[in-house]
PLY file of the C-alpha trace (Angstrom):
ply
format ascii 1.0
element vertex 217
property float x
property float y
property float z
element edge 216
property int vertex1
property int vertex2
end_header
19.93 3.73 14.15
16.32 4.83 14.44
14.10 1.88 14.46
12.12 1.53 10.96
9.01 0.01 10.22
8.83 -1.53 6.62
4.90 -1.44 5.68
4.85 -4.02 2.18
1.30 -3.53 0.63
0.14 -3.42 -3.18
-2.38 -1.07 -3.75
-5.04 -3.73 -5.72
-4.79 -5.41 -2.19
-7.93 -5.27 -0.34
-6.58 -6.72 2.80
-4.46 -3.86 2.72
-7.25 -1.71 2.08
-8.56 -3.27 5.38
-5.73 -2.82 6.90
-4.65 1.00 6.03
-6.25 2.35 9.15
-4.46 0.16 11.47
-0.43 1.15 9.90
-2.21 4.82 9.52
-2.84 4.97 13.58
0.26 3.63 13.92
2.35 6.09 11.87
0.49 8.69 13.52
0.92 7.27 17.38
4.89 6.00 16.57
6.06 8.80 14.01
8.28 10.65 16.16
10.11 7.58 17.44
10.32 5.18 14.87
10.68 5.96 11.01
8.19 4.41 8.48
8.95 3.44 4.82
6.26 1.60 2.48
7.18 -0.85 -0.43
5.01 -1.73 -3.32
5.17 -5.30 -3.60
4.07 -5.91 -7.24
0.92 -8.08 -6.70
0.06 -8.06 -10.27
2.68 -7.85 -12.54
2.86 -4.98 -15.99
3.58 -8.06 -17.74
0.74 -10.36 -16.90
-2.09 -7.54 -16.56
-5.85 -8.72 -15.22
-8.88 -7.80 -16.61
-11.34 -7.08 -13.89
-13.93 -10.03 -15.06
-11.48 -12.40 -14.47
-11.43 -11.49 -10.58
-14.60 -10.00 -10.09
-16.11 -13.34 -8.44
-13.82 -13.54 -6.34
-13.67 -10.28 -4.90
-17.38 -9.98 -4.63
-16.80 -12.76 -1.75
-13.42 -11.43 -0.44
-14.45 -8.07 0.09
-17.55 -8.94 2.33
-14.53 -11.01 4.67
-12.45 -7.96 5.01
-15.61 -5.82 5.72
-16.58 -8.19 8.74
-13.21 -8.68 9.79
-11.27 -4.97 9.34
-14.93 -2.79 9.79
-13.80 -0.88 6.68
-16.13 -0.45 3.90
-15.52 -0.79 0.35
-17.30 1.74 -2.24
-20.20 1.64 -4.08
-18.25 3.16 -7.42
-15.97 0.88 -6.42
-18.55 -2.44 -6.38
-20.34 -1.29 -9.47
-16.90 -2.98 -11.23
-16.87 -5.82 -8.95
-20.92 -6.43 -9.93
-20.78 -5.49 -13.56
-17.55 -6.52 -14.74
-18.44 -7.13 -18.16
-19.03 -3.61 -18.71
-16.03 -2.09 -16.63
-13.23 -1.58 -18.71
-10.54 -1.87 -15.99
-7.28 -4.13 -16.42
-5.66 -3.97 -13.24
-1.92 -4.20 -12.62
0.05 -2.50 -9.96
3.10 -1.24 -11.89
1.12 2.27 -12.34
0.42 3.08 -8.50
3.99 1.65 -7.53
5.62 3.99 -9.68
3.46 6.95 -8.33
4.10 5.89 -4.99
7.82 6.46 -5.65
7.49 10.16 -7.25
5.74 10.82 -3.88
8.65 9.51 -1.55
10.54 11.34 -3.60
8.21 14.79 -2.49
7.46 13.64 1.23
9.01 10.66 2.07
8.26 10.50 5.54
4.78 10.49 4.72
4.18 7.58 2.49
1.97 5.63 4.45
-0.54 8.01 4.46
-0.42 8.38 0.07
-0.05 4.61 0.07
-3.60 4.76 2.29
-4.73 7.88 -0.06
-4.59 5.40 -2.99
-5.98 2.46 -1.57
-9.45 4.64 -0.80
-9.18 6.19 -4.35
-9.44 2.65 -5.38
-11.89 0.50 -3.18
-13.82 3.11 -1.74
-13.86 5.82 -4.45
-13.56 3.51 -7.22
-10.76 5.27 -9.01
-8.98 3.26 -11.96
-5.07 3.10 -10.44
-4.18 2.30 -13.86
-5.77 5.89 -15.22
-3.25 8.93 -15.03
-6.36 11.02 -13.80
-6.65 8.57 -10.51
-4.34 10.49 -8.76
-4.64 14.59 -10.02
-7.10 15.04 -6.83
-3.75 13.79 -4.58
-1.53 16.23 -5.95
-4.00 18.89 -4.48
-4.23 17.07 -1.13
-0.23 17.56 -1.00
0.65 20.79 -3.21
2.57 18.41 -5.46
2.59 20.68 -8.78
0.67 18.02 -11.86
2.97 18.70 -14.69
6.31 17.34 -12.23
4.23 14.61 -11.35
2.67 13.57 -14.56
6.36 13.59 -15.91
8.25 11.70 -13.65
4.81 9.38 -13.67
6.07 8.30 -16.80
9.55 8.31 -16.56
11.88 5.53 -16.63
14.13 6.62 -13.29
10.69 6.43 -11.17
9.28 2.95 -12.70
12.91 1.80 -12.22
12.70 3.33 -8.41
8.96 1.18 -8.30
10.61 -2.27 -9.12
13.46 -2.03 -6.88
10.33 -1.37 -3.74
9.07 -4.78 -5.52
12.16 -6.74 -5.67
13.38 -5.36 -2.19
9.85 -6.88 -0.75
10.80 -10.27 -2.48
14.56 -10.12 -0.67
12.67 -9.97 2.90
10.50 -13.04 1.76
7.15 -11.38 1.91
5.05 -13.68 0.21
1.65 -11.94 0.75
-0.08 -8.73 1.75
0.03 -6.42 4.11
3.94 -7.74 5.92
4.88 -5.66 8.18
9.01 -5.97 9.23
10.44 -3.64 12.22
13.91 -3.14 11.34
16.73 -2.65 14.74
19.96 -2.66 13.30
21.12 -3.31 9.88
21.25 -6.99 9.66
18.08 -7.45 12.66
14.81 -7.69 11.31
11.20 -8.89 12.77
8.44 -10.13 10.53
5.34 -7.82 12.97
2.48 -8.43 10.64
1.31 -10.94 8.14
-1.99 -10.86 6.53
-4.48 -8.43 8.16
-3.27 -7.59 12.46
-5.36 -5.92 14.83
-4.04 -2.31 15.85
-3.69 -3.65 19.37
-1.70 -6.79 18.11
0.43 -4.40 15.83
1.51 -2.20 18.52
2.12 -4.58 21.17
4.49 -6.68 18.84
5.93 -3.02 18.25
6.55 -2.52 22.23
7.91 -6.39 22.43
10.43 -5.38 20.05
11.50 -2.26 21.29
11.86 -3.86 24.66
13.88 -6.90 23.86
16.65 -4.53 21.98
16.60 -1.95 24.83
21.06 -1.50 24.86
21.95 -2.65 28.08
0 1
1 2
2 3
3 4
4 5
5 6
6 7
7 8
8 9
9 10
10 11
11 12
12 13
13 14
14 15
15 16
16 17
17 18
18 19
19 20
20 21
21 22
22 23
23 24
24 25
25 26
26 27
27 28
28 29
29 30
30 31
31 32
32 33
33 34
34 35
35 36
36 37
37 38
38 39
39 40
40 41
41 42
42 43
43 44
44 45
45 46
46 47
47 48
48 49
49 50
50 51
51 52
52 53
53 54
54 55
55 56
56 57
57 58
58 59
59 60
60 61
61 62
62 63
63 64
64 65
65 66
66 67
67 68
68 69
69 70
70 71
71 72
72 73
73 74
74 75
75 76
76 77
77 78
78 79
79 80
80 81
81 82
82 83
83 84
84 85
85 86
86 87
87 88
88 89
89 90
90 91
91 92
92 93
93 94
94 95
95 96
96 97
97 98
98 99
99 100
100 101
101 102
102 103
103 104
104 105
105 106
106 107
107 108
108 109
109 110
110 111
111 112
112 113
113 114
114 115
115 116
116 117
117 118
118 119
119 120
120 121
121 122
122 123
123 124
124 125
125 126
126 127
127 128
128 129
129 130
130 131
131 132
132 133
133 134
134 135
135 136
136 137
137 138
138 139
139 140
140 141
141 142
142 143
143 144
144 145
145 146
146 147
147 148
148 149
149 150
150 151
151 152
152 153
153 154
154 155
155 156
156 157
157 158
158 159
159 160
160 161
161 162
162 163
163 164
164 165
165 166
166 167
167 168
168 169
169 170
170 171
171 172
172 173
173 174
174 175
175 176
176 177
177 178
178 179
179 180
180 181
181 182
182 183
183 184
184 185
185 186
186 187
187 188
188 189
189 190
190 191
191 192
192 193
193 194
194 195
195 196
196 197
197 198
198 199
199 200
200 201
201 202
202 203
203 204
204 205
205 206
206 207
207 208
208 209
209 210
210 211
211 212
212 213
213 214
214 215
215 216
């Protein structure tokens, strides 16, 4: 089999945000040798929703960590919810992007690190509500997906059922946290490459270790 390189992010995750660039240059570098696939992880569950006051203080000091660490810069429309959050009106939970993320494997699956990175920007950077059906119409432009197909399977059952598999998949390879990134070799082989926030350098070097050590004799 093809190598495969299992990216597990949440899209509320701004160490993911920090580190989309990094699994982007790799997907675009490693594409044609090794497959990519991207699970939603289910950071915060449909069930137990979170209204943004009740993490704004913390983000307002994580964000400035992944700034000086990653070099990637979070959003002023994106900050205005972070610095005002009793008057932003957003309840985040990440059932909503995972299930989008799914109708778009469905449309270009090869390609779903680069949506998964589209939607972390619409978020931190843009400040888009992932929670808001509208979020993602300026997407389906980016990738000639036609609205109306979207918008329905956006709400159907099949896709959210398609989300919490990703999220229950991500919990049977014992990621714990975001961004995980596994390299799988053979069906039953797989390397943990990436916990928490890796350096492109680090990332692709752990990617040439493994390549090497299962070189067939």
């Amino acid at each position: 089999m093809k190598p495969l390189i299992i990216y597990c992010y949440d899209a509320y995750c701004g160490w993911c945000y920090g580190f989309s660039p990094v699994i982007k240059k790799a997907f675009e570098n490693l594409r044609d040798q090794i497959d990519f696939e991207v699970l939603s992880g289910g950071m915060i569950p449909a069930d137990s929703p979170v209204p943004i006051e009740k993490m704004a203080g913390y983000i307002a000091g994580a964000y400035k960590n992944v700034e000086e660490l990653t070099g990637i810069q979070f959003g002023e429309d994106y900050l205005w919810h972070i610095n005002n959050p009793d008057l932003s009106d957003w309840v985040m939970s990440s059932e909503k992007p995972a299930i989008a993320l799914s109708v778009f494997k469905e449309y270009y699956p090869a390609d779903a690190v680069l949506f998964a990175a589209d939607l972390q920007y619409a978020l931190h950077y843009e400040g888009r509500d992932l929670c808001d059906d509208e979020a993602y119409r300026h997407l389906l432009h980016k990738y000639n997906i036609d609205a109306d197909e979207f918008y329905s399977k956006l709400k159907s059952e099949e896709y959210k059922e398609k989300a919490y598999y990703d999220m229950a998949l991500c919990k049977q390879l014992q990621v714990t946290g975001f961004p995980a990134v596994l390299m799988q070799v053979s069906d039953g082989k797989f390397y943990l490459i990436a916990r928490g926030y890796t350096s492109f350098e680090d990332l692709t070097q752990r990617i040439a270790n493994v390549l090497a050590e299962n070189q067939p004799a």
